[in-house]
N, C-alpha and C positions, 0 to 999 in steps of 0.2 A: 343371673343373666349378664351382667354387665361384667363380668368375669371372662365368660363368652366370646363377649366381642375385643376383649384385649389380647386371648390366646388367636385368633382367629387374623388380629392385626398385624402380632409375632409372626403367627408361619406364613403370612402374605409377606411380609417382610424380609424375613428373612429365603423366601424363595423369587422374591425379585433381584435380591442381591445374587444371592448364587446364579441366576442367571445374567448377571449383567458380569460378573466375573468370569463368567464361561464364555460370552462372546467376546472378551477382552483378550482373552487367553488364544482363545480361537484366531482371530484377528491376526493378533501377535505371528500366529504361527504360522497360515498360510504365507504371509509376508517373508517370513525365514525360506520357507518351502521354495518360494516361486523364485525371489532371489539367488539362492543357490542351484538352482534344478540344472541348469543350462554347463558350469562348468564340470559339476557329476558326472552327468549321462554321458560328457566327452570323454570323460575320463575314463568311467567304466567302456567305453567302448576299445581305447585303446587297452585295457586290462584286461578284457578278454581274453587274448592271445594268450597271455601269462594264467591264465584259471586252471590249468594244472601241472603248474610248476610248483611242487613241493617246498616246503619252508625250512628252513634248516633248524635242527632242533637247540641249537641255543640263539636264535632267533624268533623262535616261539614262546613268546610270555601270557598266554591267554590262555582261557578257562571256556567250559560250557560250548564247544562248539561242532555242530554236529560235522562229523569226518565220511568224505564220502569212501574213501582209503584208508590204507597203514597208515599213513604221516597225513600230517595238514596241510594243504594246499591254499594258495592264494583264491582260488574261485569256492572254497571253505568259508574264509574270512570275510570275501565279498560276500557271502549270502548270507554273514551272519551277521554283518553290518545291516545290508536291506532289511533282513528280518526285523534286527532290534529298532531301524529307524520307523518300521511300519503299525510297530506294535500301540506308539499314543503318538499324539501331537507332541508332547513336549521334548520329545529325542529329536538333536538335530544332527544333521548328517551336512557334513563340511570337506572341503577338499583345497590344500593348500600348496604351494609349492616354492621353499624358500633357500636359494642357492644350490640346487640342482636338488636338495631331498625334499621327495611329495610326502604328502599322506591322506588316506582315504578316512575320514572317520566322524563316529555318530558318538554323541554323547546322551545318557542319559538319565535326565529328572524326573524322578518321581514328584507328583504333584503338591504335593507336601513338603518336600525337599527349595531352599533356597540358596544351599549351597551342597558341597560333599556330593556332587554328580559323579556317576562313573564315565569312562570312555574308553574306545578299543579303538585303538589307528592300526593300520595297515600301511605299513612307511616303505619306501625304496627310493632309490634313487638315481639320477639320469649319469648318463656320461655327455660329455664334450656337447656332442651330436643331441644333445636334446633326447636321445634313446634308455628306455628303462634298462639298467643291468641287469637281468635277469638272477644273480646269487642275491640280491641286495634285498630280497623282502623280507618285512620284519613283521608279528601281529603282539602287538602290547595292548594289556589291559590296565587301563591306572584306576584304580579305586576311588 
C-alpha cells in the first residue's frame, strides 16, 4: 500500500507540472500572436493583389506546397505560411521590412525542438515609391 501512494504522488506530479508548462507555453504564445497580428493582416491585405503573380523559377527555393497551377504563385506561398502558422501554437508568423526588402514568414518548432526550427519567407521588395515590384518575389525555405 504505501507503494500506492508514492506512484499515485509521481503522476499527480508529474501532471501538475505538464500542465503548468502548458499554460506557460500558451501564455507565451498568445502574446507573440496578438503582438504581431496587426502588421500581418496589413500586409496580407496589400499582398492580395499580387496572389497570382507567379514566382519565377529560380526564385523558388521551397518544398511541400500545395500549387493551385503550373508554377507557384505568391497567394500559393501565402496560404502555405497561414496553413503552417495555424497548424500549433509554437509557429510564429512574422513580417518585417528592412531597407525597402519585406518578408512574410512563419517559423516552425516543434515542441521538443529548442533550436534547429525551420522557416519559409516570402521576401520582395519595394521600390522608391514605397510599391511592391511585382518580378521581385522570392519563397525560401531554410531548414
Amino acid at each position: 500500500m504505501p507503494y500506492l501512494k508514492v506512484i499515485i504522488g509521481v503522476q499527480a506530479g508529474v501532471l501538475i507540472g505538464g500542465l503548468a508548462v502548458w499554460a506557460g507555453t500558451y501564455s507565451n504564445s498568445t502574446d507573440l500572436i496578438t503582438a504581431s497580428a496587426q502588421p500581418v493582416s496589413e500586409q496580407l491585405a496589400l499582398l492580395q493583389c499580387y496572389s497570382h503573380m507567379p514566382i519565377q523559377a529560380e526564385y523558388y527555393n521551397c518544398s511541400d506546397i500545395h500549387l493551385t497551377g503550373l508554377k507557384p504563385t505568391v497567394g500559393d506561398v501565402i496560404a502555405s505560411i497561414m496553413s503552417a502558422n495555424l497548424t500549433s501554437v509554437s509557429n510564429r508568423q512574422s513580417f518585417d521590412c528592412i531597407d525597402n526588402v519585406c518578408s512574410l514568414s512563419v517559423t516552425d518548432c516543434k515542441p521538443w525542438q529548442s533550436n534547429e526550427c525551420s522557416t519559409r519567407f516570402l521576401k520582395y521588395e519595394l521600390d522608391k515609391d514605397q510599391q511592391i515590384k511585382p518580378d521581385s518575389f522570392n519563397c525560401i525555405d531554410v531548414p
